[in-house]
mmCIF entry with sequence, helices, sheets and N, C-alpha, C, O atoms, coordinates in Angstrom:
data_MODEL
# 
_entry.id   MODEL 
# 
_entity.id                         1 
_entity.type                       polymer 
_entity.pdbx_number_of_molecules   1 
# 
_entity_poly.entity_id                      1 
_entity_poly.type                           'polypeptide(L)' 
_entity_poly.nstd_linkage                   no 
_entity_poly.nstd_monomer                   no 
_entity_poly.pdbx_seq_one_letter_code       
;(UNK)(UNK)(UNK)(UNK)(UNK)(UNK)(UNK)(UNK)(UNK)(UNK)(UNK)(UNK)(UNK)(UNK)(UNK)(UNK)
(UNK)(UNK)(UNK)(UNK)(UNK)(UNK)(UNK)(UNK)(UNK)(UNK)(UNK)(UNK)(UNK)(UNK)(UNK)(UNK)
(UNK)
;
_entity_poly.pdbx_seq_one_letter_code_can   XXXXXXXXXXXXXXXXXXXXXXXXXXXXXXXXX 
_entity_poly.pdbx_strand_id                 A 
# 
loop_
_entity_poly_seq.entity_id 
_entity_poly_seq.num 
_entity_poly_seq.mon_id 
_entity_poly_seq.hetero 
1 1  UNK n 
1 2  UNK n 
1 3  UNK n 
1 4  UNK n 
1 5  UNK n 
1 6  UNK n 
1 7  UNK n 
1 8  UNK n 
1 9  UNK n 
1 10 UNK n 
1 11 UNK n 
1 12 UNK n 
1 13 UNK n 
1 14 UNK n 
1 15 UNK n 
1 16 UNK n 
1 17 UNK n 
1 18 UNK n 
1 19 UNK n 
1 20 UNK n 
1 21 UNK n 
1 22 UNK n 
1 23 UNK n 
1 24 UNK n 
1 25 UNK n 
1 26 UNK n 
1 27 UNK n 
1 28 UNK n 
1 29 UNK n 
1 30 UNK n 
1 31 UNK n 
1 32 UNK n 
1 33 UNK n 
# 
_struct_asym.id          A 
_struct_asym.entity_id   1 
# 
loop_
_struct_conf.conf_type_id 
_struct_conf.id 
_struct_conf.pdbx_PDB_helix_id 
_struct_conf.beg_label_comp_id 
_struct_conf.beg_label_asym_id 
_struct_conf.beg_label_seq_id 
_struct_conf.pdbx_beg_PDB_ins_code 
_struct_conf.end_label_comp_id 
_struct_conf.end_label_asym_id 
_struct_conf.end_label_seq_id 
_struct_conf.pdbx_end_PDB_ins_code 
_struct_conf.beg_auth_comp_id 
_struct_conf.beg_auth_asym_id 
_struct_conf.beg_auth_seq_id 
_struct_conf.end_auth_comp_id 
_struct_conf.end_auth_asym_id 
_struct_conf.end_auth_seq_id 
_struct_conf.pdbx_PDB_helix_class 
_struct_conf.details 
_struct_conf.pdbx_PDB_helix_length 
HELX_P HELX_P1 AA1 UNK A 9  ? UNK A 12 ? UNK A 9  UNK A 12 1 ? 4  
HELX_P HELX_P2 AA2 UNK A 16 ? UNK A 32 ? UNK A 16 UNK A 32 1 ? 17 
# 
_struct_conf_type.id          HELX_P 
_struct_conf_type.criteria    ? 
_struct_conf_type.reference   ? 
# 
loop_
_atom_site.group_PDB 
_atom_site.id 
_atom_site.type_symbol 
_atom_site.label_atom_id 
_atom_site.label_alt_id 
_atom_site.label_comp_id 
_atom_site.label_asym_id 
_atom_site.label_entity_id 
_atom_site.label_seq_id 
_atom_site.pdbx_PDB_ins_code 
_atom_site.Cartn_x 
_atom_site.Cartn_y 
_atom_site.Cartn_z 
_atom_site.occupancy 
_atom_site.B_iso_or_equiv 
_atom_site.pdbx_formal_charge 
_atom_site.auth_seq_id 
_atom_site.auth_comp_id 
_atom_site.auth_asym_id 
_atom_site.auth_atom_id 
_atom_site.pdbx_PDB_model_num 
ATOM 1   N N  . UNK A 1 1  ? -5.677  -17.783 -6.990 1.00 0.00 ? 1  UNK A N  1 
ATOM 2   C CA . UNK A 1 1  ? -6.053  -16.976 -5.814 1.00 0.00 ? 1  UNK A CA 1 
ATOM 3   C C  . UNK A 1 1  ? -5.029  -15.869 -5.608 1.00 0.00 ? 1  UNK A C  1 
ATOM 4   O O  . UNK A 1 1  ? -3.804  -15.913 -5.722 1.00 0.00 ? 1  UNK A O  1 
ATOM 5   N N  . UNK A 1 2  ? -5.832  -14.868 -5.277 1.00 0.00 ? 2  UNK A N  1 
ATOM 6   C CA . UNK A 1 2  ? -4.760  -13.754 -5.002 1.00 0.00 ? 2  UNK A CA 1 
ATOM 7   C C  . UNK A 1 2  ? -4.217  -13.592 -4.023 1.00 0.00 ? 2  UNK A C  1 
ATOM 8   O O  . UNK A 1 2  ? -4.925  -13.796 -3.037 1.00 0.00 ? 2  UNK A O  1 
ATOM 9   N N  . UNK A 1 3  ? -2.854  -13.193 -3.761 1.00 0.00 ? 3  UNK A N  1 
ATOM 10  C CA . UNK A 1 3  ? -1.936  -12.928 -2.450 1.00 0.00 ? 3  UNK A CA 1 
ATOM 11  C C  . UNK A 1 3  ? -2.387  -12.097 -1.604 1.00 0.00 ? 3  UNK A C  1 
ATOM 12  O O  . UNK A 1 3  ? -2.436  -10.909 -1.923 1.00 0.00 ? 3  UNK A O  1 
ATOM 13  N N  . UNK A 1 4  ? -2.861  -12.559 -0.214 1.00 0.00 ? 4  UNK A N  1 
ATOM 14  C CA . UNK A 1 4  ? -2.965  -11.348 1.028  1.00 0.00 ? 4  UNK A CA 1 
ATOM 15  C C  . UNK A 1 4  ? -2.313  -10.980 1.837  1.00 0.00 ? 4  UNK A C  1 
ATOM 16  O O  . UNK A 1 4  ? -1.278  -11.641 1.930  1.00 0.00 ? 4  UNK A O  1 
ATOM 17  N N  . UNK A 1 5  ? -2.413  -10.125 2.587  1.00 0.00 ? 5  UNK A N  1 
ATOM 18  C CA . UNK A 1 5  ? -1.600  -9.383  3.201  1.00 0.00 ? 5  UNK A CA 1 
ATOM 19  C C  . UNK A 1 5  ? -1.066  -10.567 4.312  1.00 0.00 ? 5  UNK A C  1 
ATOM 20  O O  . UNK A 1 5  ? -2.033  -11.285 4.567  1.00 0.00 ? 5  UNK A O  1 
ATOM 21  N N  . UNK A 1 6  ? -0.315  -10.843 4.774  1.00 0.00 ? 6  UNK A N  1 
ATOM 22  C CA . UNK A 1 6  ? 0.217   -11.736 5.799  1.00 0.00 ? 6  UNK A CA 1 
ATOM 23  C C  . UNK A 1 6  ? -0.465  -11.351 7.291  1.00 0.00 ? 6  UNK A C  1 
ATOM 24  O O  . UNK A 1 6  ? -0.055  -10.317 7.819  1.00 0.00 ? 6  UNK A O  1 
ATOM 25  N N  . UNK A 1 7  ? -1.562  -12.198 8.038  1.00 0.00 ? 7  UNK A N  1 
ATOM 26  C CA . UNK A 1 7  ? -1.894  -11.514 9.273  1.00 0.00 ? 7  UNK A CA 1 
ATOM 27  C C  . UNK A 1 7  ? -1.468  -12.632 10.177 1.00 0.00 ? 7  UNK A C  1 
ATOM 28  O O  . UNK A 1 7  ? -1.152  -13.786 9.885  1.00 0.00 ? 7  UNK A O  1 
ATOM 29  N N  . UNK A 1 8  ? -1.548  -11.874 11.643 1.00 0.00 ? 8  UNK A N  1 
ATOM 30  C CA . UNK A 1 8  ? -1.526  -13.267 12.621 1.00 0.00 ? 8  UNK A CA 1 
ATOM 31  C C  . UNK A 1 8  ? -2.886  -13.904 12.170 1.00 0.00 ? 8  UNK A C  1 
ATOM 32  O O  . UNK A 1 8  ? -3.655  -13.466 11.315 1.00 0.00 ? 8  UNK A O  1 
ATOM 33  N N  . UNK A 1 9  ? -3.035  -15.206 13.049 1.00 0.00 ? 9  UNK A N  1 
ATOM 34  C CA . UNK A 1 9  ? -4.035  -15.731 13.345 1.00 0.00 ? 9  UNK A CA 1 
ATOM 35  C C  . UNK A 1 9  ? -5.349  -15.339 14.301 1.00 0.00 ? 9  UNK A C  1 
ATOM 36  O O  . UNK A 1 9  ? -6.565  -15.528 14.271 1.00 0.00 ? 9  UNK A O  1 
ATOM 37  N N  . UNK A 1 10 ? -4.492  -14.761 15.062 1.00 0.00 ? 10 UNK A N  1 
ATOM 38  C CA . UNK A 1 10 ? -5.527  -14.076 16.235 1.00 0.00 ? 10 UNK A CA 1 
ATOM 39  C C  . UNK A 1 10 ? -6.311  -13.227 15.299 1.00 0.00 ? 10 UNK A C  1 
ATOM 40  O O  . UNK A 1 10 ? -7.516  -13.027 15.457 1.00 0.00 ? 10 UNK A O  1 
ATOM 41  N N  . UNK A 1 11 ? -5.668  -12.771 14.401 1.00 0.00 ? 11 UNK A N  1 
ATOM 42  C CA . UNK A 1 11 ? -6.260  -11.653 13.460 1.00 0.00 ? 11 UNK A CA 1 
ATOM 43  C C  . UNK A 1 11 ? -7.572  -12.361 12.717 1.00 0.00 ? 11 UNK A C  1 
ATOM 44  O O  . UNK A 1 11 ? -8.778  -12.321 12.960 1.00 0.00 ? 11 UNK A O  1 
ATOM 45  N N  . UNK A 1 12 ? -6.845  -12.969 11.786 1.00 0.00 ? 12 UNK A N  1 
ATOM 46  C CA . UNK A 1 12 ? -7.368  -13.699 11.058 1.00 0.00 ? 12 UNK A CA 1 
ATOM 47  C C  . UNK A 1 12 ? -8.989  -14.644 10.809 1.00 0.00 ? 12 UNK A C  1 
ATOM 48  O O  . UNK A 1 12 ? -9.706  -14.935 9.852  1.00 0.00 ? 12 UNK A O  1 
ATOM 49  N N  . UNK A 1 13 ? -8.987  -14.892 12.471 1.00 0.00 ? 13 UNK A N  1 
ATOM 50  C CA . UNK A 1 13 ? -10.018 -15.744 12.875 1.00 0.00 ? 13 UNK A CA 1 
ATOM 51  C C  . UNK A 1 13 ? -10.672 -14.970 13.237 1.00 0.00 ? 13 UNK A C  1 
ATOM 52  O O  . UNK A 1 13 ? -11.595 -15.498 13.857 1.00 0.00 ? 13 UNK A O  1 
ATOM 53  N N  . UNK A 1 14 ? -10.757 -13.849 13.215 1.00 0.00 ? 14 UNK A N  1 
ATOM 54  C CA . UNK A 1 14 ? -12.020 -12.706 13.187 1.00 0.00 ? 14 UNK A CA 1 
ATOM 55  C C  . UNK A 1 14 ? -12.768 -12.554 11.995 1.00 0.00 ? 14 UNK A C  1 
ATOM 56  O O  . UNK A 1 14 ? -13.977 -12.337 11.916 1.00 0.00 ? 14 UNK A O  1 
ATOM 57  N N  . UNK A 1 15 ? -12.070 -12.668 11.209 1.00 0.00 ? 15 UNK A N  1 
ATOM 58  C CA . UNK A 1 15 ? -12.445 -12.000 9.213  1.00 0.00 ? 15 UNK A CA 1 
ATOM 59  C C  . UNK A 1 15 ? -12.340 -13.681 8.726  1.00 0.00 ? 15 UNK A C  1 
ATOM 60  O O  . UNK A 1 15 ? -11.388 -14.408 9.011  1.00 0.00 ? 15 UNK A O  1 
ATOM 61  N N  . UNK A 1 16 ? -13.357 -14.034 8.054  1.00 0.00 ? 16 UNK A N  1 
ATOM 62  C CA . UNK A 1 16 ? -13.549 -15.296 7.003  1.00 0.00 ? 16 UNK A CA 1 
ATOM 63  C C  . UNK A 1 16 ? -12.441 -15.172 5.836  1.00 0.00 ? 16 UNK A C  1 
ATOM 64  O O  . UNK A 1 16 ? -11.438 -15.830 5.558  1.00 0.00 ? 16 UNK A O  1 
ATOM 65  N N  . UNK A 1 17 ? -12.971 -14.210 5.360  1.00 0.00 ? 17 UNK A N  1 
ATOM 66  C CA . UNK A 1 17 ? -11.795 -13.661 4.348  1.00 0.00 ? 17 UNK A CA 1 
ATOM 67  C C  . UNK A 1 17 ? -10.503 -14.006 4.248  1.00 0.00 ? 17 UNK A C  1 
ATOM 68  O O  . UNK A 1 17 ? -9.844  -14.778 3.552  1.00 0.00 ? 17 UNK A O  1 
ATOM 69  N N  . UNK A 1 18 ? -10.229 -12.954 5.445  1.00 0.00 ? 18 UNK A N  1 
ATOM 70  C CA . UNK A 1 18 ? -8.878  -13.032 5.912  1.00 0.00 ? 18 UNK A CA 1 
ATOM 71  C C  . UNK A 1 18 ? -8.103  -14.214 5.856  1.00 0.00 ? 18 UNK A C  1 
ATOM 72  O O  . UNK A 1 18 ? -7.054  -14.459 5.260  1.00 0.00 ? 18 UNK A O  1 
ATOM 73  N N  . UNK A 1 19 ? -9.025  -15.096 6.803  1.00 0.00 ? 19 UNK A N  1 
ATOM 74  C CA . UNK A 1 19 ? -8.745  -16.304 7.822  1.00 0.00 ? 19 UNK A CA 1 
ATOM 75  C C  . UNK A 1 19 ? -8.393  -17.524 6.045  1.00 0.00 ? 19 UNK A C  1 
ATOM 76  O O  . UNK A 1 19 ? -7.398  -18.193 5.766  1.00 0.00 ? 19 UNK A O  1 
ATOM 77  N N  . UNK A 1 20 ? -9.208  -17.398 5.554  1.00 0.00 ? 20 UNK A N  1 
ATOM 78  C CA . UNK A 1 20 ? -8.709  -17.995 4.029  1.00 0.00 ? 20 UNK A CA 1 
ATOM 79  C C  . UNK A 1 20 ? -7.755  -17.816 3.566  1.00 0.00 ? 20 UNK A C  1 
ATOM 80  O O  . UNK A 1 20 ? -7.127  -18.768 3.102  1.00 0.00 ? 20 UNK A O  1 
ATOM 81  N N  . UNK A 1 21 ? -7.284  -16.583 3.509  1.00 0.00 ? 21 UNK A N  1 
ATOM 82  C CA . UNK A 1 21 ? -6.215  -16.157 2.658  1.00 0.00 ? 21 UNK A CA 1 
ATOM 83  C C  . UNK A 1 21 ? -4.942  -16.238 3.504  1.00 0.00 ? 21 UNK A C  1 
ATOM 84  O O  . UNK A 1 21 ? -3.857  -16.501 2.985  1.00 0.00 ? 21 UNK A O  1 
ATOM 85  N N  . UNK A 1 22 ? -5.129  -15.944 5.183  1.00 0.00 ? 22 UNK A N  1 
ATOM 86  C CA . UNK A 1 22 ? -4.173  -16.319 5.787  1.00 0.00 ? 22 UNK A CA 1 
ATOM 87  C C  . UNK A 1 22 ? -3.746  -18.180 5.792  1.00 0.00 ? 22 UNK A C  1 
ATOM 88  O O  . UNK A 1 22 ? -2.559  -18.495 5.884  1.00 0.00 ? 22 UNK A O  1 
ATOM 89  N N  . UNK A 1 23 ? -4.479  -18.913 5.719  1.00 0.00 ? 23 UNK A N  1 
ATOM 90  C CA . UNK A 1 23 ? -4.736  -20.139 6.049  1.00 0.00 ? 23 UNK A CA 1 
ATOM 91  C C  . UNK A 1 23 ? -4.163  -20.634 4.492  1.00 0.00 ? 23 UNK A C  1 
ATOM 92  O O  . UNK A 1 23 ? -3.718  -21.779 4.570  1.00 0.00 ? 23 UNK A O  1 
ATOM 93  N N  . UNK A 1 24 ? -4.055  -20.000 2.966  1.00 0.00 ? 24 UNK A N  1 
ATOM 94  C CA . UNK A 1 24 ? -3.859  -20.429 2.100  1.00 0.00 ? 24 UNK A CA 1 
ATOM 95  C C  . UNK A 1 24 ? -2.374  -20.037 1.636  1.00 0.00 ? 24 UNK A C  1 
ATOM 96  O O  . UNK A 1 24 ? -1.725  -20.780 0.900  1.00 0.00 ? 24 UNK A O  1 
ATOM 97  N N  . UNK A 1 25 ? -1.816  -18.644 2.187  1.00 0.00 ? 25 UNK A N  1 
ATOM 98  C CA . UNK A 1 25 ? -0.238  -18.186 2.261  1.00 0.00 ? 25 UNK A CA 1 
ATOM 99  C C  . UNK A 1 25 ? 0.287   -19.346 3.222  1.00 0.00 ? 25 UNK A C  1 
ATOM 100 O O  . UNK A 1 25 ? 1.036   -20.234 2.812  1.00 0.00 ? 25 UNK A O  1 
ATOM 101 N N  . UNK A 1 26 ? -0.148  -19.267 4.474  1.00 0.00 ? 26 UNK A N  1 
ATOM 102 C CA . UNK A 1 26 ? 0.556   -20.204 5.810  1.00 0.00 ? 26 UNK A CA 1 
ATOM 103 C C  . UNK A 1 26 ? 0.948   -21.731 4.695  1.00 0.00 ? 26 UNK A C  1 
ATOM 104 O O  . UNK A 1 26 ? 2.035   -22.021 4.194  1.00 0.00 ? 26 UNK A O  1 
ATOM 105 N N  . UNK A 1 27 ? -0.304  -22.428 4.593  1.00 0.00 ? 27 UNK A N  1 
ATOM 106 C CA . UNK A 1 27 ? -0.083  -23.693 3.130  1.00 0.00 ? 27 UNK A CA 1 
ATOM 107 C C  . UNK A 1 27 ? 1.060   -23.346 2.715  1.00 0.00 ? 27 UNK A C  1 
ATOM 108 O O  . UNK A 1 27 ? 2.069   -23.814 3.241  1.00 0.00 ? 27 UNK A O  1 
ATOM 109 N N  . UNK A 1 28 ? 1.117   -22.543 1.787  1.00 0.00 ? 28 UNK A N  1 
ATOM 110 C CA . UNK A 1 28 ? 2.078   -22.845 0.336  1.00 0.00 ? 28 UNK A CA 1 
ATOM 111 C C  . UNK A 1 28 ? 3.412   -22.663 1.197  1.00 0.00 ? 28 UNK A C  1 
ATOM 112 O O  . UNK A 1 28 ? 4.343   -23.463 1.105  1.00 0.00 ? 28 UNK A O  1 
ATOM 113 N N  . UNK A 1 29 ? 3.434   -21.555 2.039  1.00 0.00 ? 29 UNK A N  1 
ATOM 114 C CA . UNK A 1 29 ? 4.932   -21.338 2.664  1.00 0.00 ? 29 UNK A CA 1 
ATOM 115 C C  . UNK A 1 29 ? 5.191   -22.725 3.363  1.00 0.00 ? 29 UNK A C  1 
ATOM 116 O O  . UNK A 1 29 ? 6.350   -23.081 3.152  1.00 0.00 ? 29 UNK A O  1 
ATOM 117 N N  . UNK A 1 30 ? 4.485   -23.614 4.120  1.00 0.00 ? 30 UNK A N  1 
ATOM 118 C CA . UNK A 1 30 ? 5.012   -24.515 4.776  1.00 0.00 ? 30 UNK A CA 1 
ATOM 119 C C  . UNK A 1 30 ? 5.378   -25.970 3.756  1.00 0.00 ? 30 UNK A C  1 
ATOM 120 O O  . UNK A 1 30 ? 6.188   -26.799 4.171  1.00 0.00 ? 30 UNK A O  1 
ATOM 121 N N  . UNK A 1 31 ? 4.690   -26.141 2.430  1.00 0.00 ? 31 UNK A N  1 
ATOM 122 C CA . UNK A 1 31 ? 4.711   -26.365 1.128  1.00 0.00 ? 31 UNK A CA 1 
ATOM 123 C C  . UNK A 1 31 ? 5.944   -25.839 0.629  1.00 0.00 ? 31 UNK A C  1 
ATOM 124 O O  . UNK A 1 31 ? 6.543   -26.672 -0.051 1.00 0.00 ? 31 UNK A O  1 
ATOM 125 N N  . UNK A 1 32 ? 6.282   -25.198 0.692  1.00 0.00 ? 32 UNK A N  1 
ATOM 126 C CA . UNK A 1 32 ? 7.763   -24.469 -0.067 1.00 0.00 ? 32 UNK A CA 1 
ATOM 127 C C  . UNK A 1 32 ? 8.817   -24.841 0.787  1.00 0.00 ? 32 UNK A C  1 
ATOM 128 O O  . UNK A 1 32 ? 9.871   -25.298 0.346  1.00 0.00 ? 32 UNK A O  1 
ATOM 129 N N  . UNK A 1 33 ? 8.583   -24.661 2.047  1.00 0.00 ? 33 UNK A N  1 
ATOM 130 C CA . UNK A 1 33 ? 9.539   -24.943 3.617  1.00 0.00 ? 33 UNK A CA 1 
ATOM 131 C C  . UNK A 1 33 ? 9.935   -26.393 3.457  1.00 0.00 ? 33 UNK A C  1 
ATOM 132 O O  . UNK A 1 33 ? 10.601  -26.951 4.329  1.00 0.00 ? 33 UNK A O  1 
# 
């Protein structure tokens, strides 16, 4: 999967898209953390 742009959530949960790709960076960083 490809890297997206880092959004809030408020953002995020507007756009499906988004909300994936935010929801799949947030994962790995708290995964790495």
């Amino acid at each position: 999967m490809p890297k997206c742009e880092q959004q809030p959530p408020e953002f995020a949960v507007g756009d499906s898209h988004t909300a994936r790709c935010w929801l799949y960076e947030s994962s790995v960083e708290e995964r790495i953390a």
